[in-house]
C-alpha positions as CSV (number, residue, x, y, z in Angstrom):
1,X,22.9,-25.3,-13.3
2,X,24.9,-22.2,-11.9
3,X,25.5,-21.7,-8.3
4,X,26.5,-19.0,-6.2
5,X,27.9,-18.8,-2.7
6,X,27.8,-15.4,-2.1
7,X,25.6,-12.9,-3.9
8,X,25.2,-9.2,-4.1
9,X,21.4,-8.5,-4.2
10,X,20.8,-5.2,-6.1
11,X,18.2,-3.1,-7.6
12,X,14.6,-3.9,-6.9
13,X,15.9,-7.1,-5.2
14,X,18.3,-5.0,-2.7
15,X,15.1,-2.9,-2.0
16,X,12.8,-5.5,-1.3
17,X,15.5,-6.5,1.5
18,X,16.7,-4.0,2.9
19,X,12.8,-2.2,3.2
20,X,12.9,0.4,0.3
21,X,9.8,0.8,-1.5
22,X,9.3,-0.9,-4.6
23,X,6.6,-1.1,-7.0
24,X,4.4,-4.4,-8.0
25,X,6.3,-7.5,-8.0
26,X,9.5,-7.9,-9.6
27,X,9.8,-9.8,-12.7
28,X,13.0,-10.8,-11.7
29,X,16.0,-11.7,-9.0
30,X,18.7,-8.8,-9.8
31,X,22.2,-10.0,-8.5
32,X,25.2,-7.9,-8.8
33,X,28.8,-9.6,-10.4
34,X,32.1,-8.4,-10.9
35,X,32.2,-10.1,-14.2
36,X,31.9,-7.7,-17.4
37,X,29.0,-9.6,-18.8
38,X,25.5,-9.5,-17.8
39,X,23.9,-12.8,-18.1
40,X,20.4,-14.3,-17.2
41,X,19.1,-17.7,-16.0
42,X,15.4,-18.2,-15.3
43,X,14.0,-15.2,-13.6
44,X,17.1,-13.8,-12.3
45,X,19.4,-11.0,-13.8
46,X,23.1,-11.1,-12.9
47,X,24.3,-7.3,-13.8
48,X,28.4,-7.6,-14.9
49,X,30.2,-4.0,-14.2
50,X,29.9,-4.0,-10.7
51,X,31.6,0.0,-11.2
52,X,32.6,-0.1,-7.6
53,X,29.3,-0.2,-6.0
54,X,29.4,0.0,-2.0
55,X,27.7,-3.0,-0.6
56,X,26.5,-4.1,3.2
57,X,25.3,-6.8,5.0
58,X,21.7,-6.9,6.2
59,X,19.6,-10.1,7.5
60,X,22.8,-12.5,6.8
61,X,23.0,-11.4,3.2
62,X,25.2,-9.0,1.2
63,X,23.2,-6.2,-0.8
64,X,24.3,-2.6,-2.7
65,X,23.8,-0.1,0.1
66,X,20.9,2.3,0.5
67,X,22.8,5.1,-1.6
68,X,23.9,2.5,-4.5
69,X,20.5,1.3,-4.8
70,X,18.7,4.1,-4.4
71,X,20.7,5.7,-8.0
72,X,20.5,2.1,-9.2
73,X,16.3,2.2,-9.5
74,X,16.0,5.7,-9.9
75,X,18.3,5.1,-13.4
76,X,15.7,2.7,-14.4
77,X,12.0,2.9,-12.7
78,X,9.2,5.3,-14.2
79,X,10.4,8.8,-13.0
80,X,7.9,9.1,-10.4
81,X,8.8,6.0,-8.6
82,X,12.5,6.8,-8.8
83,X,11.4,10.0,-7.2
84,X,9.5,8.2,-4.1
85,X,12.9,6.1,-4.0
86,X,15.3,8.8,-3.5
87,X,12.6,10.4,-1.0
88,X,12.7,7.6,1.2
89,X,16.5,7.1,1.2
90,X,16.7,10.9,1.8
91,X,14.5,10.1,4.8
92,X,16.5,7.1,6.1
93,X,19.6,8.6,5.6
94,X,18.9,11.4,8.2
95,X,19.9,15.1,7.4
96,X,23.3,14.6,8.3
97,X,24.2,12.7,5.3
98,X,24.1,13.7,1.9
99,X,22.8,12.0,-1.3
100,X,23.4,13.6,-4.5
101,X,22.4,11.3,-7.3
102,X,22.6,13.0,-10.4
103,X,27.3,13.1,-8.8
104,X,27.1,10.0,-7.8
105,X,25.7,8.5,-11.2
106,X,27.7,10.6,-13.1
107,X,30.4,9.1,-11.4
108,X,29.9,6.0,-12.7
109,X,30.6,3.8,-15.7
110,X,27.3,3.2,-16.5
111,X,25.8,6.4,-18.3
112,X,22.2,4.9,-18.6
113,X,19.0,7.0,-16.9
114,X,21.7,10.6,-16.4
115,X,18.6,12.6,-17.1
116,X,16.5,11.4,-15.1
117,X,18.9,11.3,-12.6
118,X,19.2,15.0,-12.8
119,X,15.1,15.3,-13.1
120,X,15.3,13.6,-9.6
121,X,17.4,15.3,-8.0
122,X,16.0,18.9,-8.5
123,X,13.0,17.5,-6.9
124,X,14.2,14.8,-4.4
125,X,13.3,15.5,-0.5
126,X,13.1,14.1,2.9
127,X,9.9,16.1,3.3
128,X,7.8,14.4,1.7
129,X,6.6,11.6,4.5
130,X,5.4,8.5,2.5
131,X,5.5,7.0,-0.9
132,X,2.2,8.2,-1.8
133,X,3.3,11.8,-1.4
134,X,6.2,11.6,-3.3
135,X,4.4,10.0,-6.5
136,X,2.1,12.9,-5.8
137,X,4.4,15.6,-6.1
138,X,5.4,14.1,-9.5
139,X,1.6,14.1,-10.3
140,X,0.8,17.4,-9.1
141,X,4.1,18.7,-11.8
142,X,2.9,16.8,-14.3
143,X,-0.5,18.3,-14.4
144,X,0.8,21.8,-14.8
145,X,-0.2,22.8,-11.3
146,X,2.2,25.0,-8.6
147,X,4.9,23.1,-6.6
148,X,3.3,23.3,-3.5
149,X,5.4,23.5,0.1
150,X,5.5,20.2,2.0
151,X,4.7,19.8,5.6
152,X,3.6,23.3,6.2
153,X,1.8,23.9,9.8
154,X,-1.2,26.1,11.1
155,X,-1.9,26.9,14.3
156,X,-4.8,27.2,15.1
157,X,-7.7,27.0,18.1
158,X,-4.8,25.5,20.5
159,X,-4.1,22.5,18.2
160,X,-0.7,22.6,15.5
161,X,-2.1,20.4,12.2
162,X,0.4,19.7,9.7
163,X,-0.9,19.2,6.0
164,X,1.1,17.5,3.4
165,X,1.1,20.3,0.3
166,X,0.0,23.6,0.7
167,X,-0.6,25.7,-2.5
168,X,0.5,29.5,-0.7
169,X,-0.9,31.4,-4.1
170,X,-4.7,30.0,-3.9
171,X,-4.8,28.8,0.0
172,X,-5.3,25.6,-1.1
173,X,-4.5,22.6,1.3
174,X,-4.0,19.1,-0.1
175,X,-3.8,15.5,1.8
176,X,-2.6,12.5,0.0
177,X,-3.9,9.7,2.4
178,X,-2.1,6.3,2.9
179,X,-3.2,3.1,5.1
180,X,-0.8,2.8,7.6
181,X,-2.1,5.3,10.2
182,X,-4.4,3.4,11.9
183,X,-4.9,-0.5,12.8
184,X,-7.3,-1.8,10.4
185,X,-8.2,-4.8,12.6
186,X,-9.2,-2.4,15.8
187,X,-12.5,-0.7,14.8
188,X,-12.3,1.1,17.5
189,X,-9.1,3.0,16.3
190,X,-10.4,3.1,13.3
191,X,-13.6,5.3,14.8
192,X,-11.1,7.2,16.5
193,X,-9.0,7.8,13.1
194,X,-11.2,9.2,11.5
195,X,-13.2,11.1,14.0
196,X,-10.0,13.0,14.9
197,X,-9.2,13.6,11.4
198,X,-12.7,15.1,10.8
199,X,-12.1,17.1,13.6
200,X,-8.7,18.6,12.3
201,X,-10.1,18.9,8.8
202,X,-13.0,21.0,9.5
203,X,-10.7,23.0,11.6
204,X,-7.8,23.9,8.8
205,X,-10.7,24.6,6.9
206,X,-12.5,27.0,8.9
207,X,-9.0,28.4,8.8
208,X,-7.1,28.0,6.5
209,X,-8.8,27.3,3.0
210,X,-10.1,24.6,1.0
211,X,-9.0,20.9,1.2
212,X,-8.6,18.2,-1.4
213,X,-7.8,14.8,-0.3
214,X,-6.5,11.8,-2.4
215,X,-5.7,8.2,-2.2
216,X,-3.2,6.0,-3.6
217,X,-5.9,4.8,-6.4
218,X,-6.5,8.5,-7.8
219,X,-2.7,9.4,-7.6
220,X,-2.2,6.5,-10.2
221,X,-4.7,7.7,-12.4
222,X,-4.2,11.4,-12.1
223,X,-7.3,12.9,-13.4
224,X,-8.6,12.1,-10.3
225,X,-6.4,14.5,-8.6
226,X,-6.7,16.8,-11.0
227,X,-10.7,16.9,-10.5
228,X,-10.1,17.6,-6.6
229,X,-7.4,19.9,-6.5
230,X,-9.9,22.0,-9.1
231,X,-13.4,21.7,-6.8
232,X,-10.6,23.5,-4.1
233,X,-10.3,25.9,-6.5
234,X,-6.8,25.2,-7.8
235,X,-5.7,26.1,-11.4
236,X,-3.2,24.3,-13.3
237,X,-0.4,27.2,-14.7
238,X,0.6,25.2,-17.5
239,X,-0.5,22.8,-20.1
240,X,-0.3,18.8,-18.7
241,X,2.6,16.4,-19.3
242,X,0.9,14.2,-21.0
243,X,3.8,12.2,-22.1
244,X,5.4,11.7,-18.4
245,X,1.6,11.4,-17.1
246,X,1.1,8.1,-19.2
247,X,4.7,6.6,-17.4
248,X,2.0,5.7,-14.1
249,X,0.1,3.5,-16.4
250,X,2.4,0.2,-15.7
251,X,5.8,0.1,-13.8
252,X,7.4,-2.2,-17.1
253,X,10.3,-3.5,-14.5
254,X,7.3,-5.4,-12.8
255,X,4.9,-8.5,-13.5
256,X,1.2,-7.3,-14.4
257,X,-0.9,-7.4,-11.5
258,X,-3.3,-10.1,-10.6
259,X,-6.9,-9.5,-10.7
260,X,-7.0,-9.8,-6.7
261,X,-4.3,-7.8,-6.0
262,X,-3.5,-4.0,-6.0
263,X,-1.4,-1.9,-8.2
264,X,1.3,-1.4,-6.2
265,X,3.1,-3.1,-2.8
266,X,1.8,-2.2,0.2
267,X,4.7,-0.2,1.0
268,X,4.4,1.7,-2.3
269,X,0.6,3.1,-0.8
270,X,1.4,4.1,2.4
């Protein structure tokens, strides 16, 4: 038996602690070494090369830092999911700080996932507000529809609604809905949820244009998506990405999910 006193946590492990989203469960414990070799015992991964990776202290126990694990994943998940990583450390990082990384993995040793660190990111933004969104954009792409602007606002009747994509060229409005805006064990704010949103809704599109809304279910399928943002009237400008829209099938870094459980974490649909 091998023991440890004081472990680096990285990769989906490092996420899981340190609150970045991650994707299913995780088939295994990733620990970071400064050995050269990679070695493996049970269901845990201990990654050699440690290629001067910046690491911090959170909850008592020492883990890559939000940047390092952020170009860590997005080396190695399904592009999308890389994407919705980088998204959310853009959003945690604050615009103050800057995360480039397509440098920052070219600055290291390990030459594994360079493309699709470049793929991220051209794409990669604080704007978008939630996982969901951020899988979505990849979605929308990879459908051959316009990149839509994020976050654009109408005002209109005295009120200031904010959608999440706006396609500028056909006026269309889209809305990826996640489950954290409202406490699912008050029915009351439920009621109100969703009466307000009505509300708002009917209003952008009295004003604005048509409106198609998605969950996290139909962004993991895609043709789902694709059938709403079309009944809004949207057309795709080029021909689908078949290839990349297959990656949203399984995340292969994670166990297969359990009949009674949902695709994705929690985190990973809100």
């Amino acid at each position: 038996m091998r023991t440890w006193g004081s472990p680096v946590f990285c990769l989906e492990s490092a996420a899981a602690l340190t609150g970045l989203p991650i994707f299913g469960e995780p088939r295994h414990i990733h620990l970071l070494s400064d050995d050269a070799k990679t070695w493996c015992v049970g269901d845990v991964i201990v990654h050699g090369a440690r290629d001067g990776r910046a690491v911090t202290r959170t909850d008592g126990v020492d883990v890559t830092s939000e940047t390092e694990t952020a170009v860590d994943l997005a080396r190695v998940l399904p592009a999308a999911f890389a994407l919705a990583v980088v998204d959310a450390t853009l959003r945690r990082l604050g615009p103050e700080e800057v995360l480039d990384v397509s440098a920052h993995g070219r600055a290291q040793q390990n030459r594994r996932g360079l493309l699709q660190l470049d793929w991220v990111q051209e794409r990669a933004t604080a704007d978008a507000e939630s996982v969901g969104e951020s899988v979505s954009r990849a979605v929308i792409e990879w459908l051959g529809y316009e990149r839509p602007e994020l976050q654009v606002e109408f005002a209109n009747e005295g009120a200031i609604d904010r959608v999440d994509f706006f396609f500028r060229a056909a006026r269309v409005l889209g809305e990826s809905d996640g489950y954290g805006k409202y406490d699912a064990k008050d029915p009351q704010a439920m009621k109100q949820h969703f009466m307000r949103e009505k509300i708002r809704e009917d209003r952008l599109r009295r004003h604005e244009g048509p409106m198609a809304r998605w969950d996290w279910a139909d962004t993991m399928r895609a043709q789902p998506v694709d059938a709403k943002l079309r009944a809004a009237g949207l057309h795709p400008i080029r021909p689908p990405a078949t290839g990349m829209l297959a990656t949203l099938a399984s995340n292969p870094r994670s166990l297969p999910p359990r009949p009674t459980r949902a695709i994705s974490s929690k985190r990973a649909s809100q």
